[in-house]
LOROFI-442324 format. One record per residue (C-alpha): x, y, z; residue in three letters. Coordinates in steps of 0.5 Angstrom, whole numbers, padded with zeros to 4 digits, always signed. Layout:
% LOROFI-442324
XYZALA
...
//
This chain:
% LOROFI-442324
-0427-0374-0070UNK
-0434-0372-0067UNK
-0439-0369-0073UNK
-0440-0362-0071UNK
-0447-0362-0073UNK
-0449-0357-0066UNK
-0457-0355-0066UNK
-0458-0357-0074UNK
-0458-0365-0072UNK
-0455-0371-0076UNK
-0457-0374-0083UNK
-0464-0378-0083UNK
-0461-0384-0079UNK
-0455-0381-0076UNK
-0450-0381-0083UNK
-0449-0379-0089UNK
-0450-0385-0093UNK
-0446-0382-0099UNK
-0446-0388-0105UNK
-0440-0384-0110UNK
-0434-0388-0110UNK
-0430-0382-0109UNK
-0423-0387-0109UNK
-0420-0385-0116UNK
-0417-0391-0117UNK
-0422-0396-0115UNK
-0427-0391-0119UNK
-0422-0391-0126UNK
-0422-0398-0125UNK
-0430-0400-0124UNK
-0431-0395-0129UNK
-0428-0400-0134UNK
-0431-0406-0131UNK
-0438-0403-0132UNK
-0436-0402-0139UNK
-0436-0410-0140UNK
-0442-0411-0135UNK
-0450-0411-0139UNK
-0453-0405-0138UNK
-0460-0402-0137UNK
-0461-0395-0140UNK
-0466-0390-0135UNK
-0470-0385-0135UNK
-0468-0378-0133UNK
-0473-0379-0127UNK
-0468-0385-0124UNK
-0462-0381-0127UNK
-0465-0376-0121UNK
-0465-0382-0116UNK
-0457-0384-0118UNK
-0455-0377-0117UNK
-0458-0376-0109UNK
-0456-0383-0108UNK
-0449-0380-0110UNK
-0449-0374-0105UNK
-0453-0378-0099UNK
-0459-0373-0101UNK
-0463-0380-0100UNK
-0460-0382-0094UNK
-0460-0387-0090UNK
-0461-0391-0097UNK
-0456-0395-0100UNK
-0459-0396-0107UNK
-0465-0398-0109UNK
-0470-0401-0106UNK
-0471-0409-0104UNK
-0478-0412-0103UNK
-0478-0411-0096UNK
-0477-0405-0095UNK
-0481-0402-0101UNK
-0488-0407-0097UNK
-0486-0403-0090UNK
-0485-0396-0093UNK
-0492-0398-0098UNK
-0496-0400-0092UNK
-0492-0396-0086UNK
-0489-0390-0088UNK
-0482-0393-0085UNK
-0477-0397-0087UNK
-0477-0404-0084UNK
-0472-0401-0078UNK
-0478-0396-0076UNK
-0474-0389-0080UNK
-0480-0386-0082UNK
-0480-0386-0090UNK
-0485-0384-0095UNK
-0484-0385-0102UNK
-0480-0392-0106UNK
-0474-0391-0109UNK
-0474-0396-0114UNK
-0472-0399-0121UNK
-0477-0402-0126UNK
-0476-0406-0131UNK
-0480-0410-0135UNK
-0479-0417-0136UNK
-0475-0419-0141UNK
-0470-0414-0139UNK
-0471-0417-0132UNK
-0470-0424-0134UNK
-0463-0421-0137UNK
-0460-0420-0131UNK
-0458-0425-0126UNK
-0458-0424-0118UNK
-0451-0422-0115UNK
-0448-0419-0122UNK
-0447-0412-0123UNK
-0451-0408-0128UNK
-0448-0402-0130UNK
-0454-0396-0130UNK
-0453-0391-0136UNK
-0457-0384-0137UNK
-0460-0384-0143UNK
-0455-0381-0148UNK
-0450-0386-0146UNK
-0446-0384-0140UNK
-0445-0389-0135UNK
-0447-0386-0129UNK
-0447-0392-0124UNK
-0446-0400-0122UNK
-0452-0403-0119UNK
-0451-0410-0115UNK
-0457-0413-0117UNK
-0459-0416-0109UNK
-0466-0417-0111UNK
-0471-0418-0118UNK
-0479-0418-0115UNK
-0485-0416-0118UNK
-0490-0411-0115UNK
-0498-0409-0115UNK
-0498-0403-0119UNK
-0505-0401-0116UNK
-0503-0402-0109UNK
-0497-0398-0111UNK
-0501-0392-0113UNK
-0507-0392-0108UNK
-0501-0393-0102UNK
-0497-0387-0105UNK
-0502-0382-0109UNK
-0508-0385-0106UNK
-0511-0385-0113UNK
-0510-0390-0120UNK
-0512-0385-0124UNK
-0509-0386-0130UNK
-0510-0377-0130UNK
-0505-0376-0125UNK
-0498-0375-0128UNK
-0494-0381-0123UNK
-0499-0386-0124UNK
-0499-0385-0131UNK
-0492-0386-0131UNK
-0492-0391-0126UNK
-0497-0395-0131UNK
-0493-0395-0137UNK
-0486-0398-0133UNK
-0485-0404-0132UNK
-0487-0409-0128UNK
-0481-0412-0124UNK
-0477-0408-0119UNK
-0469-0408-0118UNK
-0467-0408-0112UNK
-0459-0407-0109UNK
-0453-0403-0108UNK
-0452-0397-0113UNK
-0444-0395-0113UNK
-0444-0388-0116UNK
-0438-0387-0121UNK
-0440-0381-0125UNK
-0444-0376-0123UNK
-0449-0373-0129UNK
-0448-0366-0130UNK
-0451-0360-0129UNK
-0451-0355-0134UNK
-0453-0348-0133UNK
-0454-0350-0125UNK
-0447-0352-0124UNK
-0446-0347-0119UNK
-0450-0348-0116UNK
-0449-0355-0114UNK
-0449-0356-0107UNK
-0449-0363-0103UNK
-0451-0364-0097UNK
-0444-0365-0095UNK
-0442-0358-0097UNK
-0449-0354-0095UNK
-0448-0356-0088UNK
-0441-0354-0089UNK
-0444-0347-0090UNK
-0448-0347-0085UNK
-0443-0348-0080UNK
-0439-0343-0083UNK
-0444-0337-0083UNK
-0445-0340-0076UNK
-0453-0342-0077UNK
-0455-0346-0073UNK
-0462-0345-0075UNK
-0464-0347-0082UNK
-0470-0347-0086UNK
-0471-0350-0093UNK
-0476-0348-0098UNK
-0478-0353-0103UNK
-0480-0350-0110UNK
-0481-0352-0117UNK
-0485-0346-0119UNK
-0481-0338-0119UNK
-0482-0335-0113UNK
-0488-0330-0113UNK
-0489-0325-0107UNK
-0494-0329-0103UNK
-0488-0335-0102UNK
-0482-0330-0101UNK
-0488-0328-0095UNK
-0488-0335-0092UNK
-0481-0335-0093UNK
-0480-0328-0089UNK
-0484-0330-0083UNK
-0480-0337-0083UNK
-0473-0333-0083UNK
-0475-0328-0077UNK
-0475-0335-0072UNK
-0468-0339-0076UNK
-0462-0337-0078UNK
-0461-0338-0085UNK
-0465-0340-0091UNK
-0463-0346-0096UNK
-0468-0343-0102UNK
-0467-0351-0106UNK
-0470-0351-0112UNK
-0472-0357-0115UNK
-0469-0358-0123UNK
-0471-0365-0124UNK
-0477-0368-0128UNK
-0483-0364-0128UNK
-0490-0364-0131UNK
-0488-0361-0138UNK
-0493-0355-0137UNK
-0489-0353-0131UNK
-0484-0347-0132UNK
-0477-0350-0135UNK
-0472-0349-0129UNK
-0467-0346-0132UNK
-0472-0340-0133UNK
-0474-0341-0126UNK
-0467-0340-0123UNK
-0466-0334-0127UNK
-0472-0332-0124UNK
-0469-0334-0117UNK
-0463-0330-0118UNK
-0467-0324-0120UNK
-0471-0324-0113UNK
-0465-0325-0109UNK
-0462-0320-0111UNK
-0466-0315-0110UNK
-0471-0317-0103UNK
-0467-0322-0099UNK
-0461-0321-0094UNK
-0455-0324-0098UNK
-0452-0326-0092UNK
-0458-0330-0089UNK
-0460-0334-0095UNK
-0457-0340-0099UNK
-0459-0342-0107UNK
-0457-0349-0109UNK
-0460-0353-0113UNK
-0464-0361-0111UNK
-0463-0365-0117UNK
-0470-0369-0115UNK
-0475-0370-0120UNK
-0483-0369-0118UNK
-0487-0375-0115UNK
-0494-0370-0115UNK
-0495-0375-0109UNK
-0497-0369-0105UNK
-0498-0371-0097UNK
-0493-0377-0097UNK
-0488-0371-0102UNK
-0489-0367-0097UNK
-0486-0372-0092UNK
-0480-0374-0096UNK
-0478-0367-0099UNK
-0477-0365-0091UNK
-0473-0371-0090UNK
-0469-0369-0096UNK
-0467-0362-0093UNK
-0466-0365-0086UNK
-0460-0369-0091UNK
-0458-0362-0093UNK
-0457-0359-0086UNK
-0464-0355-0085UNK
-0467-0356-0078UNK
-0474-0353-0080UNK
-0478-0355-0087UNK
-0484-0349-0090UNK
-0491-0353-0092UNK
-0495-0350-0096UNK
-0503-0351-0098UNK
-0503-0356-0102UNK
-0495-0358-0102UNK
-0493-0362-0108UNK
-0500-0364-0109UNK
-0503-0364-0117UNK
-0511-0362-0120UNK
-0515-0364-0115UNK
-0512-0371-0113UNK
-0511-0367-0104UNK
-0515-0363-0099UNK
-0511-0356-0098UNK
-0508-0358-0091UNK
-0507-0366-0093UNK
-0500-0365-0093UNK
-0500-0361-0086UNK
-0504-0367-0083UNK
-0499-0373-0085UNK
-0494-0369-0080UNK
-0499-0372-0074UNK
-0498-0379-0077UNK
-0490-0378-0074UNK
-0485-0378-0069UNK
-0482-0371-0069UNK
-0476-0375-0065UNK
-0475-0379-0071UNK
-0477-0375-0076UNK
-0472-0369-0074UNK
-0474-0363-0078UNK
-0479-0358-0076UNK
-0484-0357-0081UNK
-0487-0350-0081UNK
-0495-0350-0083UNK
-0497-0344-0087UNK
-0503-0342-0091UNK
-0504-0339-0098UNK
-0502-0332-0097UNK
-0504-0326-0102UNK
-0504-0318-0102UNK
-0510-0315-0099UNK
-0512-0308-0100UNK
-0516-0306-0094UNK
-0510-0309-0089UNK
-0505-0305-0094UNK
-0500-0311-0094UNK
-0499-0319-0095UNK
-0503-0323-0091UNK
-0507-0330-0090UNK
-0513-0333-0088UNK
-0510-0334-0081UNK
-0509-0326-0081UNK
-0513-0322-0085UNK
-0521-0321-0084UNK
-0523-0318-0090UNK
-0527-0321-0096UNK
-0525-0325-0102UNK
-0526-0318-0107UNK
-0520-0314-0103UNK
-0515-0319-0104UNK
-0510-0319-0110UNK
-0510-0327-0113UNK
-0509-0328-0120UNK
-0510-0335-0124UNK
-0505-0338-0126UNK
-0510-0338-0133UNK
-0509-0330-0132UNK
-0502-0330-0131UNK
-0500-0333-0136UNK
-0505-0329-0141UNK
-0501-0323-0138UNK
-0494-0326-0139UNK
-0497-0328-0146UNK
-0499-0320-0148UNK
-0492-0317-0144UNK
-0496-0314-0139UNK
-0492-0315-0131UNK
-0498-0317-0127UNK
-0499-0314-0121UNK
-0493-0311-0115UNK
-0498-0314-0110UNK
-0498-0321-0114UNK
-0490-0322-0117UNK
-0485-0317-0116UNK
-0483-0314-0123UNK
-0476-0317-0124UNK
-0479-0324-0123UNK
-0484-0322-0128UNK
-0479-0319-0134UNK
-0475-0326-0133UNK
-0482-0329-0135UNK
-0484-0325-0140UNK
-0477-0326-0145UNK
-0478-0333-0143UNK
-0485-0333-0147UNK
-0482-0329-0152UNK
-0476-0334-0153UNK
-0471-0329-0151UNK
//
């Protein structure tokens, strides 16, 4: 039967490449082979990994990267059979624990409470330059960004091969959220959208973002809001906050037919221009025709230029690519235009425009004080403010 995917187009390689062994009886019976495998407990950030390879957010993957193809994504920005690709999906481990491994034997993947999550086919053991990592990826080694400090306390041995999924990591309080790209694109075609914009975000939405989301929908069908929930820097707002943040906007300010809330269970690489690239493949996955690009998208201090992750876009074949970004400034209230703007459209000075640090949002939130309507909407603001207070 022919996938009917009409104008929202195939998954990244043209299928879904879903690792969950989703066979009952052949997933009972890995399930206690893995029991007696040696394992290899992983990291919260490797957990989020496992959980995309799970639902096919990470196709055409199969599991975790080999040498080849972690060189070509390094040095090309694609995998070795040309699909464009940005960012390594690897396994490191230190040597000792690589030693403890033999090629073509299964290790089974635990989370770090002990949950066996997945059986890895160990297809390949190889080494890495971690500078040559870091400057390809995050075009820094500075210790001060938070993915090369993490890259350089990891081991120094990738493992690479096929990931079989046999347990899927729970969500929590977002469980209702949770949507595979199976299922979004089953909504999508139920609401008859044929036109689908995605929203990437790990901060609560403040009006200058349900701005640029606004004027995407007016070209697109729906909006798939996709919030990241995996790991983030440990001065980023919890993302339990943030959904209930979400939540409350949504509620209030969009049309509830024309908007999707799910969850991506990604963890944060702060790989900005590269970051950009992967989380619009991400979303292609999920069902989205088109991808917002914010200033700055995925960037941290001041490791990129403003419009670094716009310009990557250019290094690529949109045939190939297959998701349409959408390119969008800083966006603020003015007081002399009387409504939200951005440089691209209003012409007054820096003094009639409503922007707050994040300094002085946080001192107001602090205090119990709602900023101003021009900045947050104030529902969005009182979640924030019994979120300070450990309400």
């Amino acid at each position: 039967m022919k996938q009917a995917v009409f104008a929202r187009g195939l998954p990244h390689g043209g299928k879904l490449a879903k690792n969950f062994v989703s066979d009952e009886k052949r997933r009972k019976a890995l399930q206690q082979k893995a029991g007696w495998m040696p394992a290899l407990t992983v990291p919260d950030r490797i957990v989020s990994d496992i959980e995309m390879l799970a639902s096919g957010a990470l196709s055409p993957l199969a599991g975790f990267m080999g040498k080849k193809q972690l060189l070509s994504v390094l040095k090309t920005m694609h995998l070795p059979d040309g699909l464009p690709w940005t960012i390594p999906i690897v396994l490191p481990v230190d040597g000792p624990t690589a030693d403890s491994f033999k090629t073509g034997r299964p290790v089974a993947l635990k989370s770090e409470n002990g949950r066996i999550l997945a059986v890895l086919d160990v297809e390949e053991k190889y080494p890495y330059d971690k500078d040559t990592y870091a400057e390809s990826v995050y075009r820094t080694k500075s210790a001060e960004h938070p993915a090369v400090q993490i890259l350089m306390e990891q081991g120094e041995i990738f493992l690479g091969g096929r990931v079989r999924v046999i347990d899927r990591y729970p969500y929590g309080n977002f469980e209702a959220y949770r949507l595979d790209p199976e299922e979004t694109r089953r909504r999508f075609l139920e609401r008859g959208w044929k036109r689908i914009v995605g929203f990437q975000t790990r901060n609560p939405v403040h009006r200058a973002h349900e701005f640029i989301q606004k004027c995407a929908m007016e070209i697109v069908d729906g909006l798939l809001l996709h919030p990241l929930v995996g790991e983030t820097k440990s001065d980023d707002i919890p993302a339990d906050v943030r959904m209930r943040c979400y939540v409350a906007l949504l509620e209030n300010y969009y049309p509830k037919d024309r908007v999707l809330l799910s969850v991506n269970p990604a963890a944060m690489r702060y790989a900005g221009p590269r970051e950009a690239i992967f989380h619009a493949i991400v979303r292609k996955n999920f069902g989205c025709t088109h991808f917002i690009v914010g200033r700055d998208h995925a960037g941290v201090g001041n490791f990129y230029g403003p419009f670094d992750a716009h310009a990557i876009f250019d290094e690529f074949d949109p045939q190939r690519l297959g998701i349409t970004p959408l390119f969008f400034d800083n966006s603020f209230y003015c007081r002399t235009c009387g409504n939200m703007a951005t440089p691209k459209t209003c012409p007054h000075p820096p003094e009639s425009r409503v922007t707050l640090s994040g300094t002085q949002v946080r001192q107001m939130l602090a205090a119990g004080q709602i900023p101003p309507v021009e900045f947050t909407r104030p529902e969005v603001a009182r979640v924030l403010i019994e979120a300070s207070r450990g309400k």
